[in-house]
C-alpha positions, 0 to 999 in steps of 0.5 A: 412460492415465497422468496426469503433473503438473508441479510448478512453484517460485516464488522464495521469497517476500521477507518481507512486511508483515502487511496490504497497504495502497493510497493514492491521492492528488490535489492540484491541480498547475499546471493539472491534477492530481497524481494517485499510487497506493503500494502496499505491505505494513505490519505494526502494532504492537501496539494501533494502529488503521485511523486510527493506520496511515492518519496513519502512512502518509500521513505517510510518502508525502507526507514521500517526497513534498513535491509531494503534501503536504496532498493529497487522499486518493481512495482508502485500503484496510488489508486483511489480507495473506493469502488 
């Protein structure tokens, strides 16, 4: 019995960040809420901490984004971009 495998290709990969992030964000908006997730990838400098990307990240969202300006955060994860 012979055994064949197919060997599938993927595009190259796009360079990405070295950490991934997710924020969520919510701010009361008429009578409901403004509720946004980003996702993206992020590479610190050198020495920065969790808080110092959390604070560069935020500003960079709500900066993107006037209408979510001094929102609620609901949700926030750094995690290393990598298996």
């Amino acid at each position: 019995m012979t055994t064949q495998t197919q060997q599938t290709t993927r595009p190259a990969a796009q360079q990405q960040g070295s950490h991934h992030f997710i924020l969520t964000l919510q701010k009361p908006h008429g009578g409901g809420y403004i509720t946004a997730t980003f996702t993206n990838t992020f590479t610190p400098h050198p020495g920065d901490t969790r808080t110092d990307i959390y604070e560069v990240l935020f500003e960079q969202v709500t900066r993107a984004n006037p209408e979510l300006a001094k929102a609620n955060v609901m949700f926030f994860s750094l995690e290393p971009n990598g298996l």
